[in-house]
N, C-alpha and C positions, 0 to 999 in steps of 0.2 A: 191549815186553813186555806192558804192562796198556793197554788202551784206553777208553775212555769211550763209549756212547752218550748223546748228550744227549737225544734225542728218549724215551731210556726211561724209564716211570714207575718201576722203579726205582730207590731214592736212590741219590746216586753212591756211597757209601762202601759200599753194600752189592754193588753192582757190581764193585767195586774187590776184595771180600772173597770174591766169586765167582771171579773171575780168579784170585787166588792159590789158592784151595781148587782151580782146576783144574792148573794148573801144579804144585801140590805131590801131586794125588793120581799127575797123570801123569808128577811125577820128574824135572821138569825143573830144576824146584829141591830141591835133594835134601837129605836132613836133617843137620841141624848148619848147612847155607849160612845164610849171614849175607842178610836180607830185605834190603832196599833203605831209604834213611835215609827217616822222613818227609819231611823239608826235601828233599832229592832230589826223591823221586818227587812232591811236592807241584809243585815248580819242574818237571819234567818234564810233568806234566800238567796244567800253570797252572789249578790247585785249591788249596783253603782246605789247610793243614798239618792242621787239627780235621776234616776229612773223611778225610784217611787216619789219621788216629791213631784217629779210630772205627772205620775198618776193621779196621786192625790189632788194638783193642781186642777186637771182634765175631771176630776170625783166633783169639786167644788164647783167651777163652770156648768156642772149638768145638776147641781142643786142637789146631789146626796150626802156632800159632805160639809159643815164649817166649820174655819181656824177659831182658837180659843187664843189671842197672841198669850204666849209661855206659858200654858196647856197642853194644848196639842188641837187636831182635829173630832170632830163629835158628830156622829151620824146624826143627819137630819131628819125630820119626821116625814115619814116614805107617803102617807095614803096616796100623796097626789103625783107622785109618781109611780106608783103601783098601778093607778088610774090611767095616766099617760102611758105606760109602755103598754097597759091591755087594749085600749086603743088604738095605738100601734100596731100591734100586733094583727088585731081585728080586722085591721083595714091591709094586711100584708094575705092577711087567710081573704078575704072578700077579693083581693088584686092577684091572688093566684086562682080563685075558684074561678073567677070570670076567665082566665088567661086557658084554665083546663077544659071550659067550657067550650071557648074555640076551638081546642084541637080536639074538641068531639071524647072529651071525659064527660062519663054518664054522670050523673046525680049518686044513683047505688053506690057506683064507683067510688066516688069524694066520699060517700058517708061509711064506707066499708072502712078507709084508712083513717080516718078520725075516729071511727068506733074501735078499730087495732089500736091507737094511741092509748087512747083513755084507758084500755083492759088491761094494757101492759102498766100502764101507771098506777091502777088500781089493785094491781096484784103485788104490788113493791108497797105497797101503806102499811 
């Protein structure tokens, strides 16, 4: 389910905390599921237990995860953040097209690699 790059300058916990933020915007864990124990997933990814429970710490502060005290952790109900990062996102694709714009990227141009995107994406469904 979560994998590790070690070669990444990314710290691992925060790696870690990327993986669930993808998994939870994409639904695969879905809200109310019960996250995986620290001690688990530590032992499954022979890592310190203090790197996932930062993670998980860093999951909670951005609102995808909350503590059940002597439960465990329980994925939150995503819409509104599914909401927020397309938002994000929207405004990252608007803050590069205008950026492309100035250096004299065509229109056809921008809509050629967005239409590559989506065809590759659509051919993996």
């Amino acid at each position: 389910m979560i994998s590790i790059d070690y070669q990444s300058k990314l710290p691992l916990y925060e790696q870690i905390a990327q993986r669930f933020q993808t998994l939870i915007l994409k639904g695969v864990l879905p809200p109310g599921g019960q996250m995986p124990s620290v001690r688990t997933l530590a032992v499954e990814l022979s890592i310190n237990p203090n790197t996932i429970q930062k993670a998980y710490s860093l999951l909670e502060q951005q609102g995808y995860i909350y503590p059940v005290k002597g439960r465990g952790n329980f994925v939150s109900e995503s819409s509104a953040l599914v909401q927020q990062e397309k938002e994000s996102l929207l405004e990252d694709v608007r803050r590069l097209a205008e950026e492309g714009k100035e250096l004299g990227i065509q229109r056809t141009e921008l809509i050629q690699v967005i239409d590559r995107i989506y065809r590759k994406g659509d051919s993996h469904d």
